[in-house]
C-alpha positions as CSV (number, residue, x, y, z in Angstrom):
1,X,0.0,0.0,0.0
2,X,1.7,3.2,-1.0
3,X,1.9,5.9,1.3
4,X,-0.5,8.7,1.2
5,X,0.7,11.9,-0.3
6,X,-0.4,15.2,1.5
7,X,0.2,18.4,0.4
8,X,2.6,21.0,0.8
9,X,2.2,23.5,3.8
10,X,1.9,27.0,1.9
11,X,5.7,28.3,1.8
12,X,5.9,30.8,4.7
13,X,7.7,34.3,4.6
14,X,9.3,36.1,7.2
15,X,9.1,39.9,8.3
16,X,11.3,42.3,10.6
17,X,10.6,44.4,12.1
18,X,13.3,47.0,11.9
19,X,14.0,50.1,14.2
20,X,14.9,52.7,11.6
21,X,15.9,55.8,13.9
22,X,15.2,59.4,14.4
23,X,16.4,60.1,11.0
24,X,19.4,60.4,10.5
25,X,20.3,57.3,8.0
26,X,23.5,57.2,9.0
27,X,22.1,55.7,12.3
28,X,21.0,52.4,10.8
29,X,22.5,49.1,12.4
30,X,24.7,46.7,10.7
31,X,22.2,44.3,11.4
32,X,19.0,46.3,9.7
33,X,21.3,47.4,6.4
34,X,21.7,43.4,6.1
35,X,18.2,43.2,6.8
36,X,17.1,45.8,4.0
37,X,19.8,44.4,1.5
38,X,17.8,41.1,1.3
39,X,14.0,42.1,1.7
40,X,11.2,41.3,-1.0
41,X,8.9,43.8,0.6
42,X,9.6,47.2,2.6
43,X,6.4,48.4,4.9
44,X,6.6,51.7,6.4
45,X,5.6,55.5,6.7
46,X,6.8,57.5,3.8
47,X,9.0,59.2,5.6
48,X,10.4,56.2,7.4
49,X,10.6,55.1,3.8
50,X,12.9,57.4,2.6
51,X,15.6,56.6,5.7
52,X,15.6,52.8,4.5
53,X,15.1,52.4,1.2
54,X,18.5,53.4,0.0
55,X,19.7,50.1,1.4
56,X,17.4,48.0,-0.1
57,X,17.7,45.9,-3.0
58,X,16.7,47.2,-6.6
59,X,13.0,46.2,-7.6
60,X,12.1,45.9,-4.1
61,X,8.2,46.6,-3.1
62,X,7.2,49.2,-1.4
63,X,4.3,50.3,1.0
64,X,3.8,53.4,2.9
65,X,1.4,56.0,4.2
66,X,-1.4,56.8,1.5
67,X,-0.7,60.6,0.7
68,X,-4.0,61.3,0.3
69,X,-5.3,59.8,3.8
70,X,-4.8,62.2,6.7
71,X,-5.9,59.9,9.4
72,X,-3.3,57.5,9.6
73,X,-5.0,54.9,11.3
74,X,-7.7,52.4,10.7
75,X,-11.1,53.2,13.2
76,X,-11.0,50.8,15.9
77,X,-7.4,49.3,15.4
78,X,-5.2,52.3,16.3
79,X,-2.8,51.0,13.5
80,X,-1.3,53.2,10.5
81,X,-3.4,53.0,7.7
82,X,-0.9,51.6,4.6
83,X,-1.1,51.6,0.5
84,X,0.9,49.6,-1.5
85,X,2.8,52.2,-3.8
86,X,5.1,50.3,-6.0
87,X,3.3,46.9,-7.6
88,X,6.0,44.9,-8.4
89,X,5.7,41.6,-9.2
90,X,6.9,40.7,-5.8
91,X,3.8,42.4,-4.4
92,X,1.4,40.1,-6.2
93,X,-1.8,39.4,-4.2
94,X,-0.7,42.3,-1.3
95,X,-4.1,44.3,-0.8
96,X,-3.9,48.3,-0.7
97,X,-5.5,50.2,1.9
98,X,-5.3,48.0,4.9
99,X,-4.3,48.5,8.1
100,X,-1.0,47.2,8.7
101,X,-0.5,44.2,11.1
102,X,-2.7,42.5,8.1
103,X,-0.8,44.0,5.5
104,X,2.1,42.8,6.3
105,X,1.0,39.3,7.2
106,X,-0.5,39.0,3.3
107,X,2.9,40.5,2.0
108,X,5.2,37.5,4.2
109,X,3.0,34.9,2.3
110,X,4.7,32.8,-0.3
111,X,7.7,32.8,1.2
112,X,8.4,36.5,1.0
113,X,10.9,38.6,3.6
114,X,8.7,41.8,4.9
115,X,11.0,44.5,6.5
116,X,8.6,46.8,8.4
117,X,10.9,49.8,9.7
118,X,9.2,52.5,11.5
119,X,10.8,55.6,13.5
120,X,12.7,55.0,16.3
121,X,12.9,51.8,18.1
122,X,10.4,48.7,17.7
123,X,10.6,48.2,21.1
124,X,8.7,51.6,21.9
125,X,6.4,51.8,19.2
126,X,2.7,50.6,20.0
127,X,1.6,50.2,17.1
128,X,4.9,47.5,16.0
129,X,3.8,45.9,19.3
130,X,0.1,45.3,18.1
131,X,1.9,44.2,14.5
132,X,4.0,41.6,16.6
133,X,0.9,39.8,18.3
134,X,-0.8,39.8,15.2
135,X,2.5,37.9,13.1
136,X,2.8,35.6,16.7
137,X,-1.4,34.6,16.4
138,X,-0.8,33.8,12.7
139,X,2.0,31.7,12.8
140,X,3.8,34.3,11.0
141,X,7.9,34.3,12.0
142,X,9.5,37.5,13.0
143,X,12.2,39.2,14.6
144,X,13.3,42.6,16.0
145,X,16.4,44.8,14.7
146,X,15.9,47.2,17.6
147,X,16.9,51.1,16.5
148,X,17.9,54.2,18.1
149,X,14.9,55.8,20.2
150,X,14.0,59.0,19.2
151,X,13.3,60.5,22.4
152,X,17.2,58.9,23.1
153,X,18.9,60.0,20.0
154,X,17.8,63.3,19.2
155,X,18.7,64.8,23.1
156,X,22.0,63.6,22.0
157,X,22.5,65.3,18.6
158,X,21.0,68.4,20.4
159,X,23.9,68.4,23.0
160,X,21.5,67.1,25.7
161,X,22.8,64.7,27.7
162,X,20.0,63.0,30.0
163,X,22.0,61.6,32.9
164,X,25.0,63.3,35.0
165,X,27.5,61.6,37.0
166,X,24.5,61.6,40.2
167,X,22.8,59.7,37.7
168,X,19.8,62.0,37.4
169,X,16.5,59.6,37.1
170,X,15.0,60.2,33.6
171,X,11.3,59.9,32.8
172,X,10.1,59.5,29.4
173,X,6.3,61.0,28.3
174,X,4.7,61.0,24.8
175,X,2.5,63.7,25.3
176,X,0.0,62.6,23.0
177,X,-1.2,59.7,24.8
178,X,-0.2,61.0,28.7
179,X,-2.9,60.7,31.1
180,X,-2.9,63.2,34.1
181,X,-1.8,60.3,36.6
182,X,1.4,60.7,34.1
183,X,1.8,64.1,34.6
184,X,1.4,64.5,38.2
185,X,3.9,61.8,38.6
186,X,6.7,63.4,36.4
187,X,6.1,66.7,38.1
188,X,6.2,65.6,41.4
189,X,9.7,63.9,40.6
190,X,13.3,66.0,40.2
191,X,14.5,64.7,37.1
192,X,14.6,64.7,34.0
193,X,11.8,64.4,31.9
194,X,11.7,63.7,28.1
195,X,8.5,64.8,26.4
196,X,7.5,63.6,22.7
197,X,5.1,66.1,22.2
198,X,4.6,68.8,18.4
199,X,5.7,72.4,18.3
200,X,1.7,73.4,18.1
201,X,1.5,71.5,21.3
202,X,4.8,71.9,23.3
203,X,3.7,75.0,25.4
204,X,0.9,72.9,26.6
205,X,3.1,70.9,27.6
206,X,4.9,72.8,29.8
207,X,1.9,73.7,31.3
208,X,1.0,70.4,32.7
209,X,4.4,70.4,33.9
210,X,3.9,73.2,35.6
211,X,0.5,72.2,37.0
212,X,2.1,69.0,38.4
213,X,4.1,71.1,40.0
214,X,7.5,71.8,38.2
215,X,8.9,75.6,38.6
216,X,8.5,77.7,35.6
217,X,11.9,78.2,36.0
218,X,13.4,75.1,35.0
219,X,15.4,75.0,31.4
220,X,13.9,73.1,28.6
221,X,15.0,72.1,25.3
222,X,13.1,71.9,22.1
223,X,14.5,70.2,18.9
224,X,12.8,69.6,16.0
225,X,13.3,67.7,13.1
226,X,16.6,65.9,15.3
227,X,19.3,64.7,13.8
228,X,18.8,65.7,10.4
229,X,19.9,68.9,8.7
230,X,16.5,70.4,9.1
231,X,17.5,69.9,12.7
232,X,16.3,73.3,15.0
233,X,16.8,73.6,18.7
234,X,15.8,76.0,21.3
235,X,16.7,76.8,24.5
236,X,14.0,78.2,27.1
237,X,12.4,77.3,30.8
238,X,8.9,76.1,31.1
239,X,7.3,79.5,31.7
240,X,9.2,81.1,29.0
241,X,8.8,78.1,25.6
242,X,5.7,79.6,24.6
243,X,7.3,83.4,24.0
244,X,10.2,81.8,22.5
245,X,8.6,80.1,20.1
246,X,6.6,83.1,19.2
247,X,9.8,85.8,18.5
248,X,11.0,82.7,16.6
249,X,8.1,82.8,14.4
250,X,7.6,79.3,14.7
251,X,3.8,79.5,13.1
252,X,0.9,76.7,14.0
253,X,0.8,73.9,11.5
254,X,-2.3,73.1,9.3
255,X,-1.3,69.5,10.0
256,X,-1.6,69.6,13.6
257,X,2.7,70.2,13.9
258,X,5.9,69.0,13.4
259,X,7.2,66.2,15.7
260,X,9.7,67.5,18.7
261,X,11.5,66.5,21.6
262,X,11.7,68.2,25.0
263,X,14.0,67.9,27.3
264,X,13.1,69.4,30.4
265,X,15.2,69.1,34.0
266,X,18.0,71.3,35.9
267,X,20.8,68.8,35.7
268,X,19.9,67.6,31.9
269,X,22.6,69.9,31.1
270,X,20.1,72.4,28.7
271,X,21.5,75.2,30.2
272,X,25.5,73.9,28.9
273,X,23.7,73.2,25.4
274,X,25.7,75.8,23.8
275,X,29.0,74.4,24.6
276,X,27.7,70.7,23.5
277,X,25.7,71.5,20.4
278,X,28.2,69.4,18.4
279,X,25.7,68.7,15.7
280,X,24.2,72.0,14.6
281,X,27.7,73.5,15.4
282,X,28.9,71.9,12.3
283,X,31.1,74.2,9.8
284,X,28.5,73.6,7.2
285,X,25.5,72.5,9.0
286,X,22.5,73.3,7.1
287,X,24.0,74.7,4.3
288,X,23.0,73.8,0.7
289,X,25.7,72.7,-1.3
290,X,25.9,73.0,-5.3
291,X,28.0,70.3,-6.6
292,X,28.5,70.6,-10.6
293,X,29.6,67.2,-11.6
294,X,28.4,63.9,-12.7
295,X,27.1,61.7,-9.5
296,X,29.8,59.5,-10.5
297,X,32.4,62.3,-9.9
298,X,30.2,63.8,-7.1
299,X,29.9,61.1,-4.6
300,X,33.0,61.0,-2.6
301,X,33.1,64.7,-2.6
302,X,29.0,64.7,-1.4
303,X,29.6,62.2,1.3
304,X,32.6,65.0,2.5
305,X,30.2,67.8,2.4
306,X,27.9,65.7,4.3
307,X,30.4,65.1,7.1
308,X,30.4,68.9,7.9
309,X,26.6,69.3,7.9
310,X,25.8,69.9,4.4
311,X,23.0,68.9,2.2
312,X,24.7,68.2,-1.5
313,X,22.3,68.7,-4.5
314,X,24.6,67.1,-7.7
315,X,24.1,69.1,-11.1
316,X,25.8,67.5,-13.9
317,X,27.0,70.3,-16.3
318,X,28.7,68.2,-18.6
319,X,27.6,64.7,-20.3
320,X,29.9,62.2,-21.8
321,X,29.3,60.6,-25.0
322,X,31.4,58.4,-27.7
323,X,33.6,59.7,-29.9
324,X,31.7,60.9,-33.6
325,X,34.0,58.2,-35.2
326,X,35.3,54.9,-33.7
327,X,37.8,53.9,-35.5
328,X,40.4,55.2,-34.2
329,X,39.8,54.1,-30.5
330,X,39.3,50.7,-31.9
331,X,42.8,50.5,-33.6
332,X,44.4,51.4,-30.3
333,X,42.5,49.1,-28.0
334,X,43.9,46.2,-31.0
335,X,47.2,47.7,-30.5
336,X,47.0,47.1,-27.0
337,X,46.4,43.2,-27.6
338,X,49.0,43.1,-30.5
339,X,51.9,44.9,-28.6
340,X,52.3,48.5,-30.3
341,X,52.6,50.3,-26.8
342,X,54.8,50.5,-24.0
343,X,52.6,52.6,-22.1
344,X,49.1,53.5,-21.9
345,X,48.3,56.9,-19.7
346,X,44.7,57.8,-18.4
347,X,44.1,61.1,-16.8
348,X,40.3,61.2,-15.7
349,X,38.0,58.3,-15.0
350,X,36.4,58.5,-17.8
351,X,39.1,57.9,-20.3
352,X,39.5,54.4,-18.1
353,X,35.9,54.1,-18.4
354,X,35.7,53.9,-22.4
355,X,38.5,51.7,-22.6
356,X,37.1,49.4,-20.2
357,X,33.8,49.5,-22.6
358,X,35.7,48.9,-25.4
359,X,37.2,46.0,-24.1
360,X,33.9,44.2,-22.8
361,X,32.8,45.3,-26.5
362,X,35.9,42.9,-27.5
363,X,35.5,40.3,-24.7
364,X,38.7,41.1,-23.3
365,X,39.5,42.0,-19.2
366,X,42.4,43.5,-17.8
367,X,44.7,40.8,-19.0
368,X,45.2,42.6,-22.2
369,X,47.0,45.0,-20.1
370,X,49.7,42.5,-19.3
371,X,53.6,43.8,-20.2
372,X,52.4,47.1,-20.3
373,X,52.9,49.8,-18.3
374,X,50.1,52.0,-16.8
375,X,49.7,55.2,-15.7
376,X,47.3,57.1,-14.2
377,X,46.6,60.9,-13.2
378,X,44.6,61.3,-10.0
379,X,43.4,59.2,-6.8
380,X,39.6,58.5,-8.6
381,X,41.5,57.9,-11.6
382,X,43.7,55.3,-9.9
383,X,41.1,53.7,-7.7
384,X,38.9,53.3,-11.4
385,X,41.6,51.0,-12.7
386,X,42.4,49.1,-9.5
387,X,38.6,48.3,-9.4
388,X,39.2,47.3,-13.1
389,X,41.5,45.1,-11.9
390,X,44.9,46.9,-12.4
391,X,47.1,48.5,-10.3
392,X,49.0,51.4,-12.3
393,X,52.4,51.5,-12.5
394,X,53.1,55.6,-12.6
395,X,51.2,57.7,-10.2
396,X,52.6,61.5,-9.8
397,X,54.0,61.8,-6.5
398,X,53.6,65.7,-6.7
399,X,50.6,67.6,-8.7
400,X,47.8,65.3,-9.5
401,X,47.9,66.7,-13.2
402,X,49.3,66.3,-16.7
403,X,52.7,68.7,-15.6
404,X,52.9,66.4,-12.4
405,X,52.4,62.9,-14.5
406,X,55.4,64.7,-16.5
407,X,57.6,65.5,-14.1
408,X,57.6,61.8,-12.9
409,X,57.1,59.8,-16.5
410,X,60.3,58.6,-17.5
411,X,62.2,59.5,-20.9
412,X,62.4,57.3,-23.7
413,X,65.4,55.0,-23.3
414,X,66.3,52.6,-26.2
415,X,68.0,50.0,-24.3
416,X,65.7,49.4,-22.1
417,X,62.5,50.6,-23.9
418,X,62.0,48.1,-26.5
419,X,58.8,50.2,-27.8
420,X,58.6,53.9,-27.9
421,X,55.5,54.2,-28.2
422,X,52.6,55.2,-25.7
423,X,48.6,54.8,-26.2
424,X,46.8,58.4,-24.7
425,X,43.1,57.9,-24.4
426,X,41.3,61.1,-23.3
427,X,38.5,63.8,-23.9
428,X,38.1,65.8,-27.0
429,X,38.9,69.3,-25.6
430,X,41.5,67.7,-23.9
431,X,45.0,70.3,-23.7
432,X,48.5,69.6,-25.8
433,X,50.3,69.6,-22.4
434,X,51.1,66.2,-21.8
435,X,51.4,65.0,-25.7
436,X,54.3,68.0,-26.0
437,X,55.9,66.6,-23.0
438,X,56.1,62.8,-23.8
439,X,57.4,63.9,-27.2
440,X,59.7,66.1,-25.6
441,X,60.7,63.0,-23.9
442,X,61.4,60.7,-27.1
443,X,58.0,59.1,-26.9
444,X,55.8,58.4,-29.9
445,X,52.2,59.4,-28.7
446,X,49.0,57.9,-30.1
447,X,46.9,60.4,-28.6
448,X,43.5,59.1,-29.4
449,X,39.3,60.9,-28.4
450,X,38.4,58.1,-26.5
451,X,35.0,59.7,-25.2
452,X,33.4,63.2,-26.2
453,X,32.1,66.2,-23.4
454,X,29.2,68.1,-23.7
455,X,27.1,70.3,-22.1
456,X,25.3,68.6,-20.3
457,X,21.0,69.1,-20.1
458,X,19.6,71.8,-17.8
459,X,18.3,70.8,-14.8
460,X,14.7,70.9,-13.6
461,X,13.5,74.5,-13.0
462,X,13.0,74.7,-9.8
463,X,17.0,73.8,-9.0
464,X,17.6,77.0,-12.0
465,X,15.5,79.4,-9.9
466,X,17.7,78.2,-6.3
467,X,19.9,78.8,-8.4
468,X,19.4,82.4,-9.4
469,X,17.4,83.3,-6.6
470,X,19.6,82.1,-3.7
471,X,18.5,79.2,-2.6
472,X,21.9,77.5,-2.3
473,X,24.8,78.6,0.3
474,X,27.6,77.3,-1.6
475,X,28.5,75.9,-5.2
476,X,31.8,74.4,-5.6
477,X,33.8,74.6,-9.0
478,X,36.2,72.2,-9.8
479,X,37.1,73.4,-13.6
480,X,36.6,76.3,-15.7
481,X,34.4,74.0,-18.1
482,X,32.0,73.9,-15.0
483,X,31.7,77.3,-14.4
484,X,31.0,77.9,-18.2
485,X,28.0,75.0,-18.5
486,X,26.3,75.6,-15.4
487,X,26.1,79.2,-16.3
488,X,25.5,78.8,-19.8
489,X,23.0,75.7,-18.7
490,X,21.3,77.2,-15.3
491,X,21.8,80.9,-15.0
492,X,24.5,82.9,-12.8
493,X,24.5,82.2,-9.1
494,X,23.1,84.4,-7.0
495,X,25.7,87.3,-5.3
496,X,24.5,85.4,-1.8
497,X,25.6,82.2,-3.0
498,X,29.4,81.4,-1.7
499,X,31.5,80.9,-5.0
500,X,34.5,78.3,-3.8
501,X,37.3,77.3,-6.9
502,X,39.5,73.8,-7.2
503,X,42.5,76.4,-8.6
504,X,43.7,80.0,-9.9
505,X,42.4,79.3,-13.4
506,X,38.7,78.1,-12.4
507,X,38.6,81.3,-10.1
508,X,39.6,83.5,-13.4
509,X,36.9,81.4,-14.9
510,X,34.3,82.7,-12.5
511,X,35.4,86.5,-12.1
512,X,35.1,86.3,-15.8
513,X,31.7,86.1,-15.7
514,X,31.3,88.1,-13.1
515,X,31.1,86.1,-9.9
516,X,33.3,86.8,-6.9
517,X,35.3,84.0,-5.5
518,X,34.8,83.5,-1.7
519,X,37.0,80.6,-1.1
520,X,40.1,79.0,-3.4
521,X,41.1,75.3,-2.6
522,X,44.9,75.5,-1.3
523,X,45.8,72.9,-3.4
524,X,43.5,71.6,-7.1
525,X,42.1,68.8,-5.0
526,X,37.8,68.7,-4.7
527,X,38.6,67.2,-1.1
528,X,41.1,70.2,-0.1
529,X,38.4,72.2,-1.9
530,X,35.7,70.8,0.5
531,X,38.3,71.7,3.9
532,X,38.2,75.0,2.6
533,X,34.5,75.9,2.5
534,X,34.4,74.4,5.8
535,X,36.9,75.8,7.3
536,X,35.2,79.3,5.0
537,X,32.2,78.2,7.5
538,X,33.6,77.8,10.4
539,X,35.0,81.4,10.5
540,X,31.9,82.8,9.2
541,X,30.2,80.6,12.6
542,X,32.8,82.1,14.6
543,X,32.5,85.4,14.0
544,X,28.5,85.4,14.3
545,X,29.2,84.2,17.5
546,X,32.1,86.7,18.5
547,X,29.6,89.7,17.7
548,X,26.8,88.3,19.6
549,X,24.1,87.7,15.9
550,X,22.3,84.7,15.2
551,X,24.5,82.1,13.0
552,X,22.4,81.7,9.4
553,X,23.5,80.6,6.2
554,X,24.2,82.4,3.4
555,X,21.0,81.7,1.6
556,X,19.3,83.5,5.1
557,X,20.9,86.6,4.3
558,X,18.3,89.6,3.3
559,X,18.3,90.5,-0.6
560,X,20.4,93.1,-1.2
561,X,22.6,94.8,-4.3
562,X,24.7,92.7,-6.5
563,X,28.8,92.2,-5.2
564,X,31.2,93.7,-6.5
565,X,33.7,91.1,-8.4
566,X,37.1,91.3,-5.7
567,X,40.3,93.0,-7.4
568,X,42.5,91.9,-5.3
């Protein structure tokens, strides 16, 4: 008798749920970027959303917040109302519009893996606790990646430490949801109190503090926004929140206010806020940074800016396309394979970058590079063909340019060169500089347009009129041909907006169309270039402070006539 077949249990998913932070991305675990890196589906608020999904794989679903619903939760469950907003195949039988503990049940079946991140940390978020016995009653497996707690990590970014050595007893309220057992408690106690509350709503807040019986006296802090560049803090006692706020202009909100945290207590250290501000003390912090390159070019010197506070918008003002006709890059890359060089020499990324193309169009690697020499002009130049899989042979060990790659390059010796010839693949308004040199040298140069630049498409409107208007503290060139395309593309900066150059020639560049240069890099490096609007920043910071004004950004500055272009 043959055994009776049964069938197969329905293949279950998995979801976790995933502590995303106060906001800062940069505050993600190890744990939830491997978590994100291998999900199917992502569930969570948009703005939780926008934190995570950076990390998470390419096609991934994704569910957040309806736009269009205003009450964010479902009548009678007290859970965040969710839409499905990206249909992707992955997403296949998912409903829209349900509350979320059964949305994300239906998206872990079939074997799917359902990251649900939401603000903060799981562990204090009700509505992820309702979500959890919901997964646990279906059979559903999960597990916690717990986060940074809002009402933990944004004190901190404000320069707020909750606890002194006495080890000050802390006490945390979302005033939201407090009863008025919870406020007579905190008030009757002498320490520190931590209060989730909104900036329409923070002054009442205060006031049940005060009814419970704190002293109007005692120094709060306000931060909204926390640890993002958005980030605001204020600095004020109980009695006093609700004037400050007003002479800061700080309006009430249509949607019922922004988030905050208040810290409020006499040893949580609000009154030393302005010597621990670390965060908002930043040189750039705040400041809106215009970076002129491709995104290929602009990351490394993005994630820089970013480091001193900055927010980096990326405006490519040039585009690069192939050469008009081929042929001649093809019979060099052939004369790579068949011997006829010695040396091949790349000065930008994108010179490696065609001849890499043009050697996957050939189905060659970098073997074909074997017994010759390389050189290469620059550290993203370098790091391009190490990640192509050579290392280069001749790196200037003075000025990364074409006169420092000459100063190094070896000339032409007969008895031990047994080719004279070198293979120069570069851009078509590339300068004579280095082709004069190596022939000056007793080299034979192929000096071959491997790619084309041109100007590249304007960018979307609104970035012309920030632009024009003011909207951007700083825009960094880095070449004379940058200057020219994002003028000639987007309109002159505005006479607020802090002009910073890579070098002496870009700075003539941008006089000559009548901009005045703030800050020159000390050396033609976009990283030095970067120090030196911070450290532009940093002075400007300083001497707000020294003469007693408010610190604001160059885009805060009132309207007023054009500057003058410097003569000195």
């Amino acid at each position: 008798m043959s055994p009776t077949t049964l069938p197969a249990p329905p293949e279950q998913g998995h979801v976790t749920f995933l502590g995303a932070g106060p906001g800062d991305p940069g505050l993600l675990t190890l744990r939830a970027v491997e978590a994100l890196a291998n999900a199917d589906v992502l569930v969570a608020e948009h703005d939780v959303l926008d934190v995570v999904r950076t990390h998470a794989r390419q096609g991934v679903a994704e569910v957040h917040t309806d736009a269009d619903t205003t009450a964010s939760s479902t009548p009678g469950t007290g859970t965040p109302q969710l839409t499905v907003v990206d249909g992707a195949s992955t997403t296949a039988g998912v409903p829209a519009n349900r509350d979320a503990a059964h949305l994300v049940m239906e998206a872990a079946r079939g074997g799917r893996r359902v990251v649900r991140a939401v603000s903060g940390d799981p562990g204090l978020d009700a509505y992820a606790a309702e979500e959890m016995l919901a997964c646990a009653s279906a059979g559903v497996p999960f597990e916690v990646v717990p986060g940074v707690a809002t009402a933990v990590g944004v004190p901190a970014y404000a320069g707020v430490p909750l606890r002194d050595a006495q080890g000050t007893d802390v006490r945390f309220v979302d005033a939201r949801t407090a009863s008025d057992r919870c406020w007579t408690e905190v008030g009757a106690s002498d320490g520190t109190v931590v209060v989730s509350t909104t900036l329409d709503s923070v002054a009442a807040a205060a006031g049940e503090l005060v009814s419970a019986g704190r002293k109007p006296d005692t120094p709060l802090t306000v931060t909204v926004a926390g640890t993002t560049t958005r980030q605001r803090t204020w600095s004020a006692t109980l009695g006093t929140i609700a004037q400050t706020l007003k002479q800061a202009k700080v309006l009430p909100s249509p949607e019922g206010g922004r988030p905050v945290i208040a810290v409020v207590g006499e040893r949580s250290a609000a009154a030393q806020r302005d010597r621990l501000a670390w965060f908002e003390s930043k040189p750039l912090f705040g400041w809106k940074v215009l970076v002129p390159r491709t995104k290929e070019q602009a990351a490394s010197l993005s994630d820089q800016l970013r480091s001193y506070g900055a927010v980096p918008h990326e405006v490519p003002t040039i585009a690069v396309e192939p050469p008009r006709t081929p042929q001649q890059m093809e019979r060099a890359v052939k004369g790579l394979v068949t011997g006829r060089y010695e040396w091949i020499a790349f000065t930008s990324v994108n010179a490696v970058k065609a001849v890499r193309e043009k050697f996957e169009e050939y189905g060659l690697d970098a073997r074909a590079f074997a017994g010759i020499k390389v050189a290469a002009v620059g550290e993203q130049t370098a790091n391009a063909l190490i990640a192509f899989g050579v290392k280069p042979d001749l790196v200037p060990s003075g000025e990364q340019s074409a006169a420092g790659l000459l100063e190094d390059w070896p000339p032409y010796d007969p008895v031990f060169d047994p080719i004279d010839r070198v293979f120069l693949p570069r851009a078509d308004i590339a300068t004579e500089t280095l082709v004069a040199g190596l022939i000056e040298l007793g080299w034979e140069v192929d000096d071959v347009t491997a790619y084309r630049t041109v100007r590249a498409s304007p960018p979307p409107a609104e970035t012309r009129e920030a632009i024009k208007g003011g909207g951007f503290d700083a825009v960094l060139f880095t070449s004379s041909s940058t200057v020219r395309n994002l003028v000639g593309i987007a309109g002159k900066p505005h006479n607020v907006t802090v002009i910073a150059c890579i070098g002496p020639a870009t700075a003539k560049t941008a006089e000559e169309h009548g901009l005045r240069v703030d800050v020159m890099a000390p050396e033609p490096s976009v990283h030095k270039l970067a120090e030196a609007l911070a450290d532009f920043g940093a002075r400007r910071r300083l001497a707000a402070l020294e003469a007693g004004a408010p610190v604001t950004r160059p885009s805060e500055r009132r309207p007023g006539a054009r500057r003058r272009r410097s003569t000195t």
